[in-house]
C-alpha positions as a Markdown table, in Angstrom:
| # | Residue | x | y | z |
|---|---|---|---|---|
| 1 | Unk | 0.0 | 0.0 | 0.0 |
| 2 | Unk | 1.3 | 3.4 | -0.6 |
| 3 | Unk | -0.2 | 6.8 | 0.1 |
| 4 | Unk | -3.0 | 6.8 | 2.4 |
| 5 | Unk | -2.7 | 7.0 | 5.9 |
| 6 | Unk | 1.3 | 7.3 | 5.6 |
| 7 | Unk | 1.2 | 10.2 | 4.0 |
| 8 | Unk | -0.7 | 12.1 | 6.7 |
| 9 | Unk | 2.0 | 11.6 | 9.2 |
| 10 | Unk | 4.2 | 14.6 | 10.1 |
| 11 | Unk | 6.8 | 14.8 | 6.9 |
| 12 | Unk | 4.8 | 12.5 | 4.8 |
| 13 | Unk | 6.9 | 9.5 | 5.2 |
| 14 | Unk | 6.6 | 6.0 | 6.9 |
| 15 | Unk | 9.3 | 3.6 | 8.3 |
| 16 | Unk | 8.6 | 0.4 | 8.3 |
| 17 | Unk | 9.7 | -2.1 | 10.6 |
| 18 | Unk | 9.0 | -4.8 | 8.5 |
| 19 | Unk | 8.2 | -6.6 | 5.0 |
| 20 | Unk | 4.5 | -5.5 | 5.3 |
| 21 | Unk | 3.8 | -2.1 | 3.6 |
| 22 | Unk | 0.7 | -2.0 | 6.7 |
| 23 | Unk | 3.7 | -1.4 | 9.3 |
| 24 | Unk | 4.0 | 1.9 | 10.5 |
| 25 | Unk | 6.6 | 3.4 | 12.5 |
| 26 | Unk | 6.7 | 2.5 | 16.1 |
| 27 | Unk | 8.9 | 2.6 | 18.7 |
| 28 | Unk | 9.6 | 0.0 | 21.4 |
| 29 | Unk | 8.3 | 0.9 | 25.1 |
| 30 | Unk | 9.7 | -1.3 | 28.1 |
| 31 | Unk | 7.3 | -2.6 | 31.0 |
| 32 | Unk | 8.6 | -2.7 | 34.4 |
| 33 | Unk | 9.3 | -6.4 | 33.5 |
| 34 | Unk | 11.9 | -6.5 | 30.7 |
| 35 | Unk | 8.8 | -6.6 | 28.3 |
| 36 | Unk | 9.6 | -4.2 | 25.0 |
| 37 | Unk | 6.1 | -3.6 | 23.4 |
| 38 | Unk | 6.3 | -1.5 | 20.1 |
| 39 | Unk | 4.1 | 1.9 | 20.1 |
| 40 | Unk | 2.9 | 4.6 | 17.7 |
| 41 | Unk | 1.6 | 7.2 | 18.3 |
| 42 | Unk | -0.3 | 10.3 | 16.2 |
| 43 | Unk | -1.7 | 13.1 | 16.6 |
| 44 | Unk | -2.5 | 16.0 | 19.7 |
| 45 | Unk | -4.8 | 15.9 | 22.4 |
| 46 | Unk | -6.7 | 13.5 | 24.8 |
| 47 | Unk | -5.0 | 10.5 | 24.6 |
| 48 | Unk | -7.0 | 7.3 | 23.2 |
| 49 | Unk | -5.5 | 3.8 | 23.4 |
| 50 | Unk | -6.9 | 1.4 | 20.9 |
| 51 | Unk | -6.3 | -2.0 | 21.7 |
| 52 | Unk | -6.4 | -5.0 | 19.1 |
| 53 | Unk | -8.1 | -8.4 | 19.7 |
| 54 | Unk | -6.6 | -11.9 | 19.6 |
| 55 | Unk | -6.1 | -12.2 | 16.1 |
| 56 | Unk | -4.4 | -9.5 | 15.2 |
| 57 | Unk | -1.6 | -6.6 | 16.3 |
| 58 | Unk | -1.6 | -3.0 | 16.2 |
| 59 | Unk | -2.3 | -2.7 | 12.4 |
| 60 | Unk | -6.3 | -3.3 | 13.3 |
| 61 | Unk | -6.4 | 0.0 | 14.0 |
| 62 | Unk | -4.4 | 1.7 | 10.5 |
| 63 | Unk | -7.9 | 2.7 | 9.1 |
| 64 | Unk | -8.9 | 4.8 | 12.4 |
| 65 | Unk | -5.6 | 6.8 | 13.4 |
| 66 | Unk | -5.7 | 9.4 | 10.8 |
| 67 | Unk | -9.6 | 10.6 | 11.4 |
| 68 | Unk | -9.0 | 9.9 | 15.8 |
| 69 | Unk | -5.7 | 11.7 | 15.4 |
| 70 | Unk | -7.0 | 15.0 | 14.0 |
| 71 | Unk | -8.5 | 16.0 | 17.5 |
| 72 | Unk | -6.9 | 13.1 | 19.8 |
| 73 | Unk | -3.6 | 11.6 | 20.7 |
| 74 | Unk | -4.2 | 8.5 | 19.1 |
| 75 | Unk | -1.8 | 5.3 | 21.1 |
| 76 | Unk | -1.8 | 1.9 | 19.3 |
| 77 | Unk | 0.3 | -0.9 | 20.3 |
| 78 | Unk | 0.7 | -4.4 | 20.0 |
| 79 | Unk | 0.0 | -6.7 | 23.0 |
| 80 | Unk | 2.4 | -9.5 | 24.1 |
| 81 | Unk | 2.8 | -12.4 | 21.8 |
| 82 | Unk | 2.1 | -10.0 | 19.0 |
| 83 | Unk | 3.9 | -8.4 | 15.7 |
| 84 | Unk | 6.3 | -7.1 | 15.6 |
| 85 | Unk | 6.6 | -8.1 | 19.7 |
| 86 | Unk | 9.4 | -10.6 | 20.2 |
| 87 | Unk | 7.5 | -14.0 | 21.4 |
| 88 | Unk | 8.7 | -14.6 | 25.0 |
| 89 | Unk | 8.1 | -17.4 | 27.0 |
| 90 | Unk | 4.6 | -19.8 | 26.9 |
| 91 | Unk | 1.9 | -18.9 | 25.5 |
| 92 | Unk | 0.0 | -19.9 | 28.1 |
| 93 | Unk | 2.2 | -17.6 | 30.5 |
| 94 | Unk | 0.2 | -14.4 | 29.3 |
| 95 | Unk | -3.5 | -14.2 | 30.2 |
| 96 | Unk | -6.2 | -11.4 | 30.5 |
| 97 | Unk | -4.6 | -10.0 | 33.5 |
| 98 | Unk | -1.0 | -9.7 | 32.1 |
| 99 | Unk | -2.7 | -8.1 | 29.0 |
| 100 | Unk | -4.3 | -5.5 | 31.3 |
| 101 | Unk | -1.5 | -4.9 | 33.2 |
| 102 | Unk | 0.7 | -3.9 | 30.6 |
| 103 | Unk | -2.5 | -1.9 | 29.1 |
| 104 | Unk | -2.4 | -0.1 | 33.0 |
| 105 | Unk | 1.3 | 0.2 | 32.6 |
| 106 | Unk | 1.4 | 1.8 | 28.9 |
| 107 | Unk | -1.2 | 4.5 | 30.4 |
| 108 | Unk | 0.7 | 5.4 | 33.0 |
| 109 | Unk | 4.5 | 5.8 | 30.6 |
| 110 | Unk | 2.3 | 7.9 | 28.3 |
| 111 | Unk | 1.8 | 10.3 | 31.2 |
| 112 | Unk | -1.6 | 10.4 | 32.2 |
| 113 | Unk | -5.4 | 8.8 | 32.6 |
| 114 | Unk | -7.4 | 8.2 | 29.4 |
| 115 | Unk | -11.1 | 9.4 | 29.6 |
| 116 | Unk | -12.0 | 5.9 | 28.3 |
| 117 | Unk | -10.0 | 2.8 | 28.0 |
| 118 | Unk | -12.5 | 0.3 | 27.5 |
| 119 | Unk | -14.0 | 0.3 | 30.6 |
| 120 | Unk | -16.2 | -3.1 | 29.7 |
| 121 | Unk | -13.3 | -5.0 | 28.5 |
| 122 | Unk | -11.3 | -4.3 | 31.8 |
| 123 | Unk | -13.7 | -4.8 | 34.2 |
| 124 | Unk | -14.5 | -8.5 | 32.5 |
| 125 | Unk | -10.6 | -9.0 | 32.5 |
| 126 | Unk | -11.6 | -8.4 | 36.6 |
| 127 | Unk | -14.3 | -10.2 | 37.1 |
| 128 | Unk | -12.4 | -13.0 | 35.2 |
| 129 | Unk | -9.4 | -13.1 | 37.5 |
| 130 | Unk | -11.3 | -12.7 | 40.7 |
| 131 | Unk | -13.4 | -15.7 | 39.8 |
| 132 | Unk | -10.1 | -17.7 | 38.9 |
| 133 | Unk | -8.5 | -16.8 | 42.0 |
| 134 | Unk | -11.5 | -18.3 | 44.0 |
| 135 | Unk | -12.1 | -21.4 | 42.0 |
């Protein structure tokens, strides 16, 4: 793909960090952990974090950062386990929780509180882990 939404980034021009032309340029971001999840970021304003689903990485969102970013801070990034995130450790080492703990943890490096960060998504991740810690 060329054009499009790489040519409204500041200077027009993308980096890639891989063979995909869908890769944008991201940098890396370490957790508290070791952890390096890659980041980008466009855009001023609130911030909003867009966070992918199971099948996929932080390219779900490509289609919604230019029109977010025009009045927000748009933040996407890849969860654990996913491109162009080096695979460490088992996959069944990473569960709901340590996906919304690094969410908490991105949040808080990007220097502030969302006004929204998918509040129905995080309190099932809760409810989950509560009920898992009881069983």
């Amino acid at each position: 793909m060329t054009g499009g939404f790489h040519q409204q980034l500041a200077g027009g021009e993308a980096t890639p960090v891989g063979a995909s032309t869908y890769d944008l340029p991201v940098r890396p971001v370490q957790l508290d952990d070791g952890t390096q999840l890659h980041v980008f970021e466009h855009g001023k304003g609130h911030a909003v974090v867009f966070v992918h689903g199971s099948f996929a990485d932080y390219r779900a969102w490509f289609s919604q950062m230019a029109d977010f970013g025009r009045e927000h801070r748009v933040i996407v990034y890849s969860r654990r386990h996913h491109h162009p995130n080096r695979w460490a450790g088992a996959p069944q080492s990473v569960d709901i929780r340590r996906h919304a703990d690094d969410l908490t943890e991105l949040i808080r490096q990007a220097g502030g509180r969302p006004r929204h960060a998918g509040r129905a998504v995080l309190r099932r991740a809760g409810r989950v882990a509560r009920s898992q810690e009881t069983a």
